[in-house]
N, C-alpha and C positions, 0 to 999 in steps of 0.2 A: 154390927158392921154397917158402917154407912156407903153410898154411892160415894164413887168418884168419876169425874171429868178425864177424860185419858184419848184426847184428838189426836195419837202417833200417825194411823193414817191417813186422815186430814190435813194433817203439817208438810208431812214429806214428801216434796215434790217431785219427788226421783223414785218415788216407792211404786211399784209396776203395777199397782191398783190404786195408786192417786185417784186420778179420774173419777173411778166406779165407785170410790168415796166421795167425793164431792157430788158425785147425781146421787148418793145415799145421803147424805148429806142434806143437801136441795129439798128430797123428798121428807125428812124428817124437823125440818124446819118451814117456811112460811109457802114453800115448792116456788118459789122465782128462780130462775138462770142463775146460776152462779158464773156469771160473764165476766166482771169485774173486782176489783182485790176489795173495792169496798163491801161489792154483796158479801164475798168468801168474808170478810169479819165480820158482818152482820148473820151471818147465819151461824159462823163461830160464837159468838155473844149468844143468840137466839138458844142455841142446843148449851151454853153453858147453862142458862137463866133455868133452864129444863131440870139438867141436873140440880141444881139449887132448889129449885120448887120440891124435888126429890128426897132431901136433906143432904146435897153434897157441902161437907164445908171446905174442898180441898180440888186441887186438880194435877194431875201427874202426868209431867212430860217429858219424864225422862232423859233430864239434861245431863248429856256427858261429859260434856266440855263446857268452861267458862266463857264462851263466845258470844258476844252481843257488838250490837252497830246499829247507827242510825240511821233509816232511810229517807227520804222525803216523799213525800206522796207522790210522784212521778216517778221517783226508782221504784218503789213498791208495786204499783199499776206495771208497770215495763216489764219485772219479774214474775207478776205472775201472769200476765199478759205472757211469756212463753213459757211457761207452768203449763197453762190452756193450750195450749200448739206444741207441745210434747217438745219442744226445743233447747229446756231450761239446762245448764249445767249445773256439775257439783259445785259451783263456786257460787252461782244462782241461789241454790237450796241453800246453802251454808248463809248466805249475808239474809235471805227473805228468811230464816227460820232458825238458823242458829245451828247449834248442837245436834238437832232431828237430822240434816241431811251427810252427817257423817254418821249415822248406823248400818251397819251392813245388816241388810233384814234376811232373818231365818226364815224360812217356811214358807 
């Protein structure tokens, strides 16, 4: 059995322990702020490279839906700019991450 990659609550922006992921997160990568969308995918990149070193050759993200869009680097910053201020909507999570912000989480 190999590792795998599996960021569900790191993705989802609307998941009621977002946050407390991202400062787990912070702490398990290079420990900088995760203030901005660029840190949050450089620390995403950083914990992927981890699992790799680990023998992941895969990562699971439980796409539900066929849903992708393009953002620019100024819509990406804006959304998660209110990600960090607890403001983002479901339509926020669905366009910055896709298929993650439409799962309704158990437990």
């Amino acid at each position: 059995m190999l590792p795998t990659f599996r960021p569900d609550l790191a993705i989802n922006i609307l998941h009621p322990n977002w946050r407390a992921e991202i400062d787990r997160l912070r702490a398990q990568t290079d420990r900088q702020a995760i203030a901005t969308f660029e840190r949050y995918i450089r620390a995403l990149e950083h914990r992927r490279a981890f699992f790799t070193s680990m023998g992941a050759r895969a990562t699971d993200h439980a796409a539900e839906t066929p849903f992708t869009c393009r953002l620019s680097a100024a819509e990406s910053a804006a959304l998660f700019d209110r990600a960090l201020a607890g403001k983002a909507s479901a339509e926020d999570a669905t366009r910055l991450h896709g298929p993650h912000a439409d799962r309704r989480w158990r437990g």
